[in-house]
N, C-alpha and C positions, 0 to 999 in steps of 0.2 A: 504494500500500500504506500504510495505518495504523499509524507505528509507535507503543510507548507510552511512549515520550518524550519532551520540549519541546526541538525543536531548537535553543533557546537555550543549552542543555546545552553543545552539539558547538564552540558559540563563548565559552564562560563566560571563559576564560583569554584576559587583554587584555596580555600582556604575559609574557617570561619567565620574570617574577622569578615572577607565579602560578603559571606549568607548576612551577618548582620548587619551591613550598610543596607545590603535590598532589604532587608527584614523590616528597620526603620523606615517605612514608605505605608506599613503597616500601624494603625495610629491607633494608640489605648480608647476605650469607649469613655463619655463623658462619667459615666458611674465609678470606673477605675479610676481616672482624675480626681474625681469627687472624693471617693472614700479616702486615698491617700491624704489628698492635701489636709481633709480636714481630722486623720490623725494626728497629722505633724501638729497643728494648729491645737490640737487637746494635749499632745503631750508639751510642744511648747510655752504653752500658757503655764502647766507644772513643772518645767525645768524652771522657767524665766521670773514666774511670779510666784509659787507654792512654795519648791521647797529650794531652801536656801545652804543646804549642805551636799555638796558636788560629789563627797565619797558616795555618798545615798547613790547619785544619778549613778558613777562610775561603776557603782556596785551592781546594780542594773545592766550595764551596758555590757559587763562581761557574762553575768548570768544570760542574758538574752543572748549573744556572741555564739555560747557554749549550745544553748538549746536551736538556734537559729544553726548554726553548722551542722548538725547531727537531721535536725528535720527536712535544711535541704538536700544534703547528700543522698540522705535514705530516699524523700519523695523522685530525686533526681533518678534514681537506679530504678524505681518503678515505671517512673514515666519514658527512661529509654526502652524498658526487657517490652512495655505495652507497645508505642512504637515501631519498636522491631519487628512486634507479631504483627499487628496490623499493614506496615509497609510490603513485607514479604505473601500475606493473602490478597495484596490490591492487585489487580488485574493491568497487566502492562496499556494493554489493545486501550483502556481507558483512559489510564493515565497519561497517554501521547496524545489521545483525543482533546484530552484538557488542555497540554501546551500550545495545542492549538488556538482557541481561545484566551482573550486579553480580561483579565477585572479594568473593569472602568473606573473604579475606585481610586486603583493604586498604578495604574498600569502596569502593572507583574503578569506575567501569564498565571492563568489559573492555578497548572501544576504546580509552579513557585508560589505563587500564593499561599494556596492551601500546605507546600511543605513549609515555608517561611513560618505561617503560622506557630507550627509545632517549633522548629530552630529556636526561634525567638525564646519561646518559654525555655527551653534547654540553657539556651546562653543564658536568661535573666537569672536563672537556679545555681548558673554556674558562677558568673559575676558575683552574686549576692554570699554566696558560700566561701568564696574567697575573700572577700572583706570582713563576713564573721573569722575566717581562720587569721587574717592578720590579726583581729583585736586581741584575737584567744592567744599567738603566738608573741604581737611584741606590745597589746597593750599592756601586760601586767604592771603589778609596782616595782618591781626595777626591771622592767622592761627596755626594750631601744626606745620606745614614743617617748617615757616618761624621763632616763635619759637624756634626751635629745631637745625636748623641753626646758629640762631646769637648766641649760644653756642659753637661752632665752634673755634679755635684759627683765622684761616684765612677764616673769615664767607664771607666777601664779594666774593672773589674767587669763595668758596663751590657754594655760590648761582648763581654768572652766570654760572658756568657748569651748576650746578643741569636747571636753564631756559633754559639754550639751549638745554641741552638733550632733555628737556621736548617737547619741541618747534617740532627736529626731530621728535618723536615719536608722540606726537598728530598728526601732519601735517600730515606724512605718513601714519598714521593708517585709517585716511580715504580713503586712495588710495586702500589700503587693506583692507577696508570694502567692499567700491564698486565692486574691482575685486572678493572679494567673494559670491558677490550677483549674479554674472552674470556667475561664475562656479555654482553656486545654480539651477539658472535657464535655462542651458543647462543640467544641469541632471536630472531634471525633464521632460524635454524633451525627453532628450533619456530614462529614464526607460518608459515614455508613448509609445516610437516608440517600447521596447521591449516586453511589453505588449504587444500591438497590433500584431506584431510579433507573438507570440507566441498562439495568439488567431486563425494565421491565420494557423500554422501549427497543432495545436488542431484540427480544422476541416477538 
């Protein structure tokens, strides 16, 4: 069969970091927006205006680090072994059908599209677990951060911003895990409902 694309197409992305350039063309829903910012914005009001002792926040920010590393790694290992099986039962004949076809949304071909999708949460799972293991590995108290800090002219300063950043960012990044899990798992959904679909106008 003749399809009308350059199968150089289906191999363009030589790496990653490309999947995630095209993947960014892919935009969070306003509810995703929504739910994060107004995390930050609840836990920042109690970094900045409740509580006023930073070991409290710091203490936090390693305990969440420690739980945040462990839940993404393990939900990470799930979401690839699922992946895997679903990629390997998807029917080739179709999924070349899709690259044919453009999203009007993002201009991605469909196939990219719909794999982008999945990448994206892959890399955000990966991104975000990496920056739990830096805190875990050199925030401690005598870590390299803290360290590298009291080198600082006005270290103590440096360091409650640097905790309260920190604090925003871990906190909400699990809101932003989970909303990513559950965009994960409505697209798997509907590429099954497309499938099916498309099995049924096959026959």
């Amino acid at each position: 069969m003749k399809y009308l694309f350059d199968d150089a197409e289906l191999t363009s992305e030589k790496s990653l970091w490309d999947v995630y350039k095209q993947s960014r063309r892919i935009l969070p829903s306003k509810l995703q927006i929504f739910a994060v910012l107004a995390t930050m914005l609840c836990l920042g009001i109690n970094a900045f205006v409740f509580v006023d002792n930073d070991a409290l926040l710091l203490r936090d920010v390693r305990k969440w680090s420690e739980m945040g590393f462990n839940f993404g790694i393990t939900t990470l290992g799930f979401l690839i072994a699922g992946f895997t099986i679903f990629a390997t039962l998807s029917k080739p004949k179709m999924m070349l059908a899709m690259m044919e076809h453009t999203n009007n949304e993002t201009g991605l071909r469909t196939l990219k599209y719909n794999f982008f999708a999945f990448m994206k949460v892959f890399i955000a799972y990966i991104s975000v677990s990496l920056i739990y293991l830096f805190i875990v590995l050199m925030g401690q108290s005598d870590g390299l951060v803290a360290n590298v800090i009291s080198l600082f002219p006005n270290s103590t300063c440096v360091k409650s911003s640097i905790i309260k950043v920190s604090y925003l960012i871990v906190g909400s990044s699990f809101v932003y895990l989970l909303l990513l899990l559950k965009s994960f798992i409505f697209n798997i959904y509907a590429i099954v409902m497309n499938f099916l679909r498309w099995e049924y106008h096959e026959e």
